[in-house]
C-alpha positions as a Markdown table, in Angstrom:
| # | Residue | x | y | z |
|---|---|---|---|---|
| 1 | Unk | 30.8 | -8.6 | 25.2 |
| 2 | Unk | 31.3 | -11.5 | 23.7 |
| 3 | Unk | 31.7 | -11.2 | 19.2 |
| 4 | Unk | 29.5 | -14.8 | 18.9 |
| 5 | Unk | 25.8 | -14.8 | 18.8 |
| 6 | Unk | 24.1 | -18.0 | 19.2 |
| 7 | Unk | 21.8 | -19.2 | 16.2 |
| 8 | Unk | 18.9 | -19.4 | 18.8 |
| 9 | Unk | 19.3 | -15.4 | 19.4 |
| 10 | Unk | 19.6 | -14.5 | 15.4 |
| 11 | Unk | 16.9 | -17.1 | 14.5 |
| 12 | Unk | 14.7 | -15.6 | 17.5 |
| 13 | Unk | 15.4 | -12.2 | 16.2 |
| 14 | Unk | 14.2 | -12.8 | 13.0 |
| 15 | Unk | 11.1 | -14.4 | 13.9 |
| 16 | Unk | 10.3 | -11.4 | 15.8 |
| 17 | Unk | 10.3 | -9.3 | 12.9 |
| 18 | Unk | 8.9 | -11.0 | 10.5 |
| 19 | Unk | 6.0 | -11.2 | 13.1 |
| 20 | Unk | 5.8 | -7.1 | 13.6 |
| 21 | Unk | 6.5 | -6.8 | 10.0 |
| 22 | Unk | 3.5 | -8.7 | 8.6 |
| 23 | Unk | 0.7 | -7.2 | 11.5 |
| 24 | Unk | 2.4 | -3.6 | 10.8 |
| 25 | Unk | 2.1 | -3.1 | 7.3 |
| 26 | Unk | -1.1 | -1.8 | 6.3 |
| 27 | Unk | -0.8 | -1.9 | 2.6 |
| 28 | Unk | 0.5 | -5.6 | 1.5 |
| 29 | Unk | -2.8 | -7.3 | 1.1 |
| 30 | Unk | -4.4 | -4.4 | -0.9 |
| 31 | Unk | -2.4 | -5.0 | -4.1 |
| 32 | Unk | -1.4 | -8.0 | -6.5 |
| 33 | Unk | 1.9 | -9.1 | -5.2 |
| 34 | Unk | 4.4 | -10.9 | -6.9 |
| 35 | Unk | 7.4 | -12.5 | -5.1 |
| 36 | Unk | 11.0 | -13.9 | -5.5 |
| 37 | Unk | 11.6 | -12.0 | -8.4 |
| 38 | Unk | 15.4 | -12.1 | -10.2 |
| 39 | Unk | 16.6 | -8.5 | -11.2 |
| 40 | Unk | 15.8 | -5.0 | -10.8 |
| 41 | Unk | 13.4 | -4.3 | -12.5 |
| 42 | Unk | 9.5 | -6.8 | -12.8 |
| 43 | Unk | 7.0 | -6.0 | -15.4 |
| 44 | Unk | 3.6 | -6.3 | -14.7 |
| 45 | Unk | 1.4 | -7.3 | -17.8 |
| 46 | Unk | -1.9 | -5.3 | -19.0 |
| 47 | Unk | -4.6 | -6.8 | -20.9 |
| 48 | Unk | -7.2 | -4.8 | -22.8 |
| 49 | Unk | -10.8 | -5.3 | -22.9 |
| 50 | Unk | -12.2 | -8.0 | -25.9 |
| 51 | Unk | -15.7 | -7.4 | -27.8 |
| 52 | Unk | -17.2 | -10.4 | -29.1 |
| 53 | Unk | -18.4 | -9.7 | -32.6 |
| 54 | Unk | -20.6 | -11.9 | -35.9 |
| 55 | Unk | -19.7 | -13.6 | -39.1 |
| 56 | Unk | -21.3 | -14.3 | -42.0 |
| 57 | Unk | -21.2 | -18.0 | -42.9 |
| 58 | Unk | -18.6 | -18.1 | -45.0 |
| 59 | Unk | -16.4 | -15.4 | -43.9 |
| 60 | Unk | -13.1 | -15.2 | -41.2 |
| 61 | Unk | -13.3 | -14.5 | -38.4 |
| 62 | Unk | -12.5 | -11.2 | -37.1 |
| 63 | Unk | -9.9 | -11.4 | -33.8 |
| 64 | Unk | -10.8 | -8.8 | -31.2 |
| 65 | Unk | -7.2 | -7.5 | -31.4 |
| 66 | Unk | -6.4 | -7.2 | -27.5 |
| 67 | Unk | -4.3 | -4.8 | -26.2 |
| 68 | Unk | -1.3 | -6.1 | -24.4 |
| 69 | Unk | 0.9 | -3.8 | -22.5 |
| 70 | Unk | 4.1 | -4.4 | -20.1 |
| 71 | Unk | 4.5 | -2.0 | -17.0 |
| 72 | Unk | 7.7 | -2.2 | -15.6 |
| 73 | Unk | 8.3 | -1.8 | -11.7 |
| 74 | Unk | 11.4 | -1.1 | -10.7 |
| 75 | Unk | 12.7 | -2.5 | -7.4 |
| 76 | Unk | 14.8 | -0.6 | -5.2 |
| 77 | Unk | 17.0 | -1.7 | -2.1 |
| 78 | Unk | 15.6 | -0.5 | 1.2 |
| 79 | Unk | 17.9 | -0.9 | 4.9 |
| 80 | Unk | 16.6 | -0.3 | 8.1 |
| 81 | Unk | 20.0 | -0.9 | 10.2 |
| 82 | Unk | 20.6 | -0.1 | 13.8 |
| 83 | Unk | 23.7 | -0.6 | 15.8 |
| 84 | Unk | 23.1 | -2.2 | 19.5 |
| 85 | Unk | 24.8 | -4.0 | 22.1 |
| 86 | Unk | 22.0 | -5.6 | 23.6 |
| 87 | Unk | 23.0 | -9.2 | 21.4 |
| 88 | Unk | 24.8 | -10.7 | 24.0 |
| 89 | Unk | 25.8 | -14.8 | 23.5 |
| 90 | Unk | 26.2 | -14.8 | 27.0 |
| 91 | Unk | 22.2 | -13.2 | 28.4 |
| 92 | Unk | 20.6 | -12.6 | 25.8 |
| 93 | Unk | 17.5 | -10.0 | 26.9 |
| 94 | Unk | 14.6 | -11.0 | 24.4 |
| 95 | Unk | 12.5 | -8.3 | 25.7 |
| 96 | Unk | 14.9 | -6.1 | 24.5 |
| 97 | Unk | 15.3 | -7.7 | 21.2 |
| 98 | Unk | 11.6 | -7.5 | 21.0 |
| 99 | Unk | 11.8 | -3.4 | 21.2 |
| 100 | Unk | 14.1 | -3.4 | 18.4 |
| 101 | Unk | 12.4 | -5.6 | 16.2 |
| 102 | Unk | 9.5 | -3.4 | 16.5 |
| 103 | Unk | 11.3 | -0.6 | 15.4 |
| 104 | Unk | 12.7 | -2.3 | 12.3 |
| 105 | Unk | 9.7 | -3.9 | 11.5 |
| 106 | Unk | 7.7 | -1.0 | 11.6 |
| 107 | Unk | 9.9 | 1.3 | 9.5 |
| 108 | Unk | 9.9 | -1.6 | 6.6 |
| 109 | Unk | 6.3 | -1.8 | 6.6 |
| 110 | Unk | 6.0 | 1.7 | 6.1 |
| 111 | Unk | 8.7 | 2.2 | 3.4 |
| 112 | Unk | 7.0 | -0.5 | 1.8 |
| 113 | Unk | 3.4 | 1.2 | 2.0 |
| 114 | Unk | 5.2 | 4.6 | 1.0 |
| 115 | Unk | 6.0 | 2.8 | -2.4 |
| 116 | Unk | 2.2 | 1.7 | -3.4 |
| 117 | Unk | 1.2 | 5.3 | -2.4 |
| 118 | Unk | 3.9 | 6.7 | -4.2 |
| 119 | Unk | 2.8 | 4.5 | -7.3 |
| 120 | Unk | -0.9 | 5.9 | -7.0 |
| 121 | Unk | 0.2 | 9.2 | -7.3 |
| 122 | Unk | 2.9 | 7.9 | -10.4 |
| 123 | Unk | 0.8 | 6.7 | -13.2 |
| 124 | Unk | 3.0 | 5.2 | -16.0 |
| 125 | Unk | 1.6 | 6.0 | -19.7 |
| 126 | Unk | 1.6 | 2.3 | -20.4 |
| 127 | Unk | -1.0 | 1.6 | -17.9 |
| 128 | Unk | -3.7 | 3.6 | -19.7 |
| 129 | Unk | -6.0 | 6.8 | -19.2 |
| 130 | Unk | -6.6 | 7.8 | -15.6 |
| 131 | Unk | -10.4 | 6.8 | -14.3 |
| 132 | Unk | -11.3 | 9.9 | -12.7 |
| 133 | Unk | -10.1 | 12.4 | -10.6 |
| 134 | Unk | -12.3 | 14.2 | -8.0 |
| 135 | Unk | -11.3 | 17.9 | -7.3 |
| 136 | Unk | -11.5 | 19.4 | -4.0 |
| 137 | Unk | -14.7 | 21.6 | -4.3 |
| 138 | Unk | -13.8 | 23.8 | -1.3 |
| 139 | Unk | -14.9 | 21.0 | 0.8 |
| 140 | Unk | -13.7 | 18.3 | 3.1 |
| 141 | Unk | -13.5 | 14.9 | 2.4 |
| 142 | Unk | -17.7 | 13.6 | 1.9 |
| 143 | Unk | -19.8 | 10.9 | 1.6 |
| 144 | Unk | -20.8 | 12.5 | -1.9 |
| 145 | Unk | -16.8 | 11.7 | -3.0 |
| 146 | Unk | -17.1 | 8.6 | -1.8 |
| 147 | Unk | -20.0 | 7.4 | -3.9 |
| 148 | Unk | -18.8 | 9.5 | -6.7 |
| 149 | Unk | -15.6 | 7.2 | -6.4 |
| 150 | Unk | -17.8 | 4.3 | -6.1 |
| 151 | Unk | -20.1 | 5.5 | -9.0 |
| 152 | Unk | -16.9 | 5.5 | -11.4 |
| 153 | Unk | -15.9 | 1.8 | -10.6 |
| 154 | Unk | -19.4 | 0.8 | -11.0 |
| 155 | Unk | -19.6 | 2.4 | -14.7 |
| 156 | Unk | -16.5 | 0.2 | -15.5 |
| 157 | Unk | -18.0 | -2.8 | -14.4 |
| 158 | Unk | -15.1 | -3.4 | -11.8 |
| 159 | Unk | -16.0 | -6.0 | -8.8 |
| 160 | Unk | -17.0 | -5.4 | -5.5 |
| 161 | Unk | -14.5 | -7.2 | -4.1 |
| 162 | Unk | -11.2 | -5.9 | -3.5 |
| 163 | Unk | -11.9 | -1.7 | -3.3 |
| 164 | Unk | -9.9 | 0.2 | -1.6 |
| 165 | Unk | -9.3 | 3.6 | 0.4 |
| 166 | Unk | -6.2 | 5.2 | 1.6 |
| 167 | Unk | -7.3 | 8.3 | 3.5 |
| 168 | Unk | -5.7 | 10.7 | 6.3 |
| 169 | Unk | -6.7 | 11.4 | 10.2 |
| 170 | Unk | -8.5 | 14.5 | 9.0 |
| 171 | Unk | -10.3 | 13.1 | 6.0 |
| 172 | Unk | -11.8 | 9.9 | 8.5 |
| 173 | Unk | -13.3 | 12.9 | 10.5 |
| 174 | Unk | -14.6 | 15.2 | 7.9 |
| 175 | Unk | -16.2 | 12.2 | 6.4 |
| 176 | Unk | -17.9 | 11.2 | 10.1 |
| 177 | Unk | -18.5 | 15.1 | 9.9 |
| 178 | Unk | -20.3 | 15.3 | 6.3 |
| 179 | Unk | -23.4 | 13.7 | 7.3 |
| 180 | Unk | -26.4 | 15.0 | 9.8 |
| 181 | Unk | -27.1 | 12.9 | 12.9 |
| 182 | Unk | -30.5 | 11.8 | 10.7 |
| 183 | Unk | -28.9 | 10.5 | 7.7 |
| 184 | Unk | -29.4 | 6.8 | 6.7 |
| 185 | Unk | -25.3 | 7.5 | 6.2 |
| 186 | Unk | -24.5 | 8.6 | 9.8 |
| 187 | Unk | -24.6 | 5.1 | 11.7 |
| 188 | Unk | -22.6 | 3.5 | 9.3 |
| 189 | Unk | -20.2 | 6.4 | 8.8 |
| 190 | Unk | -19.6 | 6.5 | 12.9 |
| 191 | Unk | -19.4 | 2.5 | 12.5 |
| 192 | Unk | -16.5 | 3.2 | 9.9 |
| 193 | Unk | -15.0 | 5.4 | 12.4 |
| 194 | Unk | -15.1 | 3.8 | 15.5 |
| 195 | Unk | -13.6 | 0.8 | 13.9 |
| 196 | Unk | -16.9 | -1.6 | 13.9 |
| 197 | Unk | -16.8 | -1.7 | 10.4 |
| 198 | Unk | -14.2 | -1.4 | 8.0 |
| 199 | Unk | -16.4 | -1.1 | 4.7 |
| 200 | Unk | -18.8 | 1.7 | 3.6 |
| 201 | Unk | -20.4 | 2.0 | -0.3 |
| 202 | Unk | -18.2 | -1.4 | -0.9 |
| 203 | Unk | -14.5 | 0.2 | -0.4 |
| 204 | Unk | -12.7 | -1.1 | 2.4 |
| 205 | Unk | -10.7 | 2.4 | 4.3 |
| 206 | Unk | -6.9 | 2.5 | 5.3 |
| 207 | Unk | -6.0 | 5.1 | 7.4 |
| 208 | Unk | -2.5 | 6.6 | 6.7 |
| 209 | Unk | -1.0 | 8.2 | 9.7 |
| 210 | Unk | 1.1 | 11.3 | 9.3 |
| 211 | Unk | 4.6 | 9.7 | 8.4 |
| 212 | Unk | 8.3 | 10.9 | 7.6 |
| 213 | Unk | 8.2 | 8.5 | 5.0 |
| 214 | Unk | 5.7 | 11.2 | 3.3 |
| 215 | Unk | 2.3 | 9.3 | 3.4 |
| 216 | Unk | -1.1 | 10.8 | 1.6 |
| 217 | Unk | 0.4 | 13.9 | -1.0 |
| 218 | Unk | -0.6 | 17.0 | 0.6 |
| 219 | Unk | -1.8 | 15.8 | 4.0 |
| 220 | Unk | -2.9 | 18.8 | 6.0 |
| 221 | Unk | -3.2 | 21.1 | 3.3 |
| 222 | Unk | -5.9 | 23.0 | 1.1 |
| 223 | Unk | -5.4 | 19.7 | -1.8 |
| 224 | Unk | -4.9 | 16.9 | 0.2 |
| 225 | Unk | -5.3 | 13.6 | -1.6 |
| 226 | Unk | -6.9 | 10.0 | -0.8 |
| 227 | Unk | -6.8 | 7.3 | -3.4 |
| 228 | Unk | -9.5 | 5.3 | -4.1 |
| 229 | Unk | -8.0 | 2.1 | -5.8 |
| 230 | Unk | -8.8 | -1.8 | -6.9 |
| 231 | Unk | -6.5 | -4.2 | -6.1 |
| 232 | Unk | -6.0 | -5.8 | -9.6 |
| 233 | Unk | -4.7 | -1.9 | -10.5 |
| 234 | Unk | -2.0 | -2.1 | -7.9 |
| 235 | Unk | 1.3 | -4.2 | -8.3 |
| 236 | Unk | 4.3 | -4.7 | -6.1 |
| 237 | Unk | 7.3 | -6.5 | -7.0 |
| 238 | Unk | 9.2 | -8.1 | -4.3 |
| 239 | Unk | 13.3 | -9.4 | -4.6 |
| 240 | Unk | 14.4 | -9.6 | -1.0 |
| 241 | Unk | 11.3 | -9.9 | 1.3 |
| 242 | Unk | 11.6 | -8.5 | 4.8 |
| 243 | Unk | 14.7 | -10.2 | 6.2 |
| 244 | Unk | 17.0 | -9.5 | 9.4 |
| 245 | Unk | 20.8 | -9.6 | 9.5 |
| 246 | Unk | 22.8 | -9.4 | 12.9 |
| 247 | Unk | 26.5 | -8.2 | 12.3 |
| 248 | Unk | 29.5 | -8.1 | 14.4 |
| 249 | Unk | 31.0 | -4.2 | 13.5 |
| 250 | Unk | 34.6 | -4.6 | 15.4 |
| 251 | Unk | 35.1 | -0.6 | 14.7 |
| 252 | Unk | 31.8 | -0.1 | 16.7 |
| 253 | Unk | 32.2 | -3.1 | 19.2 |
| 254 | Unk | 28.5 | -3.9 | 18.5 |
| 255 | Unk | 26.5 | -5.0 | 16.8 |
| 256 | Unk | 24.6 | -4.0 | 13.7 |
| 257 | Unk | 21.0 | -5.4 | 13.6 |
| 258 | Unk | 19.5 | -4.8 | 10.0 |
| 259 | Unk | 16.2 | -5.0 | 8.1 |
| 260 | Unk | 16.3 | -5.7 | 4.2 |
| 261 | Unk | 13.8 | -5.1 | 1.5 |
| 262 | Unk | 14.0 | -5.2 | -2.1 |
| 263 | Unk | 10.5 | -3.9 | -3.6 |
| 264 | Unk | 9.3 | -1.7 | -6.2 |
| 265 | Unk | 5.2 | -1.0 | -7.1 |
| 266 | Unk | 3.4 | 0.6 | -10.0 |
| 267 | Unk | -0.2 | 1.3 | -10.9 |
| 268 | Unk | -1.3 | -1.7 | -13.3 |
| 269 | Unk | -4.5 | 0.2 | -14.6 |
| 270 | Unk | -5.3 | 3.3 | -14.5 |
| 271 | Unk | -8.7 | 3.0 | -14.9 |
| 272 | Unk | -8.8 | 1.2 | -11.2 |
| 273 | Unk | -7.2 | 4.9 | -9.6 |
| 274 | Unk | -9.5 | 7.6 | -8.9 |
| 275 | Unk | -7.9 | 10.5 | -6.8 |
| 276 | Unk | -10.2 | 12.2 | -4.5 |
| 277 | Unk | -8.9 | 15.7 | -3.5 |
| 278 | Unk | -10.1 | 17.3 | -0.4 |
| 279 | Unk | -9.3 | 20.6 | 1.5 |
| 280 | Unk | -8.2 | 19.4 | 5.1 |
| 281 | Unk | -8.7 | 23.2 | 6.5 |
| 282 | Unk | -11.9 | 23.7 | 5.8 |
């Protein structure tokens, strides 16, 4: 085997990955995202609510006095390396190359949801008093939950646009499964399901697979947990976006295809989290 690899293979490599990467992650566009930062650690600034208030004539004015608060992230270095002989200067086999790009692009874009998961279910005390938090019942997870979730956004005056929910295999069905054939809910709930819609009482759903990375807390279990979340709550700092290296390894005679990711997430506002526990047995 020859120890050169052409430009053409490493460049087509990359592109490959950075295609699988961005179509793979499930996550990425559900959160404020802030790029190319310097350093370990990003903080992510929080802004309390104003209230407008009267004067007399002659009197000052009285500032509202809002809150400012600074929520660190901390970014942490992520590898997704894999050693390979099938760079070869000399035939290159792009529909091998394409395999392994899969591979690494889908084990980044999981790490990197694992992180906003893990952030939901991390509240920092600087970003405020949690919104709700809907206890399992003894049931499944319901449409009830989900308007309940719903209901609490609403009472904070939070915007349609940009509601989210991260939910499990099982939960998707016990929600199908909460509602009678005659329910107003049922068509739009088997929409949901089937994949015509992706919206239902304004949140839009992400299904979380069962992952090694961890996924939903308590997947499977009597307190398994979906999060119910806003967009403007969720931040995710990003160093080193998803990047590919291709290495020589003499020791190994092959070489060493890696993925890179610098990222770290945290939960902005609280008050844009609700956690909706559900019993995935029952």
């Amino acid at each position: 085997m020859s120890k050169t690899l052409s430009s053409v293979a490493q460049q087509e490599f990359d592109s490959l990955v950075k295609h699988a990467y961005q179509s793979g992650g499930k996550l990425r566009d559900c959160l404020t995202l802030r790029t190319d930062v310097v350093g370990d650690i990003y903080k992510f600034r929080r802004m309390g609510k104003g209230l407008a208030n009267q004067k007399a004539s002659q009197a000052d004015v009285t500032p509202m006095d809002i809150s400012h608060a600074l929520i660190p992230a901390t970014l942490e270095n992520w590898l997704a390396p894999e050693y390979t002989d099938i760079f070869d200067a000399a035939e290159v086999n792009f529909d091998e190359q394409q395999e392994l790009a899969m591979v690494i692009a889908m084990a980044m874009g999981r790490r990197e949801d694992q992180l906003a998961i893990d952030a939901l279910g991390s509240i920092p005390a600087a970003a405020g008093t949690a919104l709700s938090n809907i206890a399992v019942g003894g049931a499944g997870f319901t449409v009830d939950k989900v308007r309940e979730a719903g209901a609490a956004f609403d009472a904070e005056g939070m915007g349609m646009d940009g509601r989210y929910i991260a939910f499990t295999a099982t939960q998707k069905q016990q929600l199908l499964g909460s509602t009678e054939a005659t329910s107003s809910d049922y068509m739009n709930v088997k929409a949901l399901v089937n994949g015509d819609i992706d919206t239902f009482y304004g949140f839009r759903f992400k299904l979380i697979e069962t992952r090694d990375e961890g996924g939903l807390p308590g997947a499977g279990s009597s307190d398994a947990t979906a999060y119910a979340f806003h967009r403007d709550a969720l931040g995710m700092a990003i160093g080193i976006d998803q990047k590919t290296t291709v290495d020589w390894i003499a020791e190994k005679t092959s070489w060493l295809a890696n993925g890179i990711l610098k990222a770290g997430a945290v939960v902005r506002d609280a008050r844009g989290v609700v956690e909706i526990h559900t019993d995935e047995t029952a």
